[in-house]
Phi, psi and omega in degrees: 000123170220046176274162191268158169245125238227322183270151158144169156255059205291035202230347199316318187268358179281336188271022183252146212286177186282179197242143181318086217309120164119330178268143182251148180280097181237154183240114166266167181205146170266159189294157181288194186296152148232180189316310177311312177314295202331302234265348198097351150302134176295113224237287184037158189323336178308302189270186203204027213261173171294166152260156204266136148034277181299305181335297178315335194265322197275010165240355192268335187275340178295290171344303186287323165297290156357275187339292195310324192286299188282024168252344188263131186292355178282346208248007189309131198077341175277004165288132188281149174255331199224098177274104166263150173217150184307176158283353157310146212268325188296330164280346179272341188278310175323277179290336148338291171307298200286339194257338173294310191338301215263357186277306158329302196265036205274143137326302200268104163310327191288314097066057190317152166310162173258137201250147160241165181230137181188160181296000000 
């Protein structure tokens, strides 16, 4: 799927105080939906399924909020460089999505990718 998402409040992550000289900024996130969510199944490491639609879109707003950060001159240093995600295939799908996302929507040529690491 790659229609773009055009709603949201991709402004989210600007309202958080500045960061602290000598200290890093980490975002934690949970992976987006997958169907077991939807439905209310217990999942654990065992099952392994994808994220679903929403999941998906919901990793494509994380991605644009990321975007948002290196555009705003308030935010030096809260940009993230590094997506880690677990070996789960629905967290790897997650940060996949949100660092093409935020890769997509960046300005700054100078600007490094956001890279991911995961097992």
């Amino acid at each position: 799927n790659s229609d773009p998402i055009t709603t949201g409040n991709f402004e989210c992550l600007l309202d958080l105080p500045p960061i602290t000289p000598g200290c890093v900024r980490l975002y934690l996130c949970r992976h987006g939906q997958t169907e077991n969510n939807r439905l209310h199944l217990v999942q654990g490491a065992r099952v392994d399924p994808s994220i679903n639609r929403n999941g998906y879109e919901q990793a494509q707003r994380l991605g644009m909020a990321i975007s948002r950060l290196e555009k705003s001159s308030s935010s030096d240093g809260a940009v993230p460089r590094l997506a880690v995600h677990s070996k789960l295939r629905r967290a790897r799908e997650t940060a996949q999505v949100l660092t093409s996302t935020a890769s997509s929507q960046s300005t700054d040529s100078n600007q490094p990718a956001l890279k991911v690491l995961g097992e």
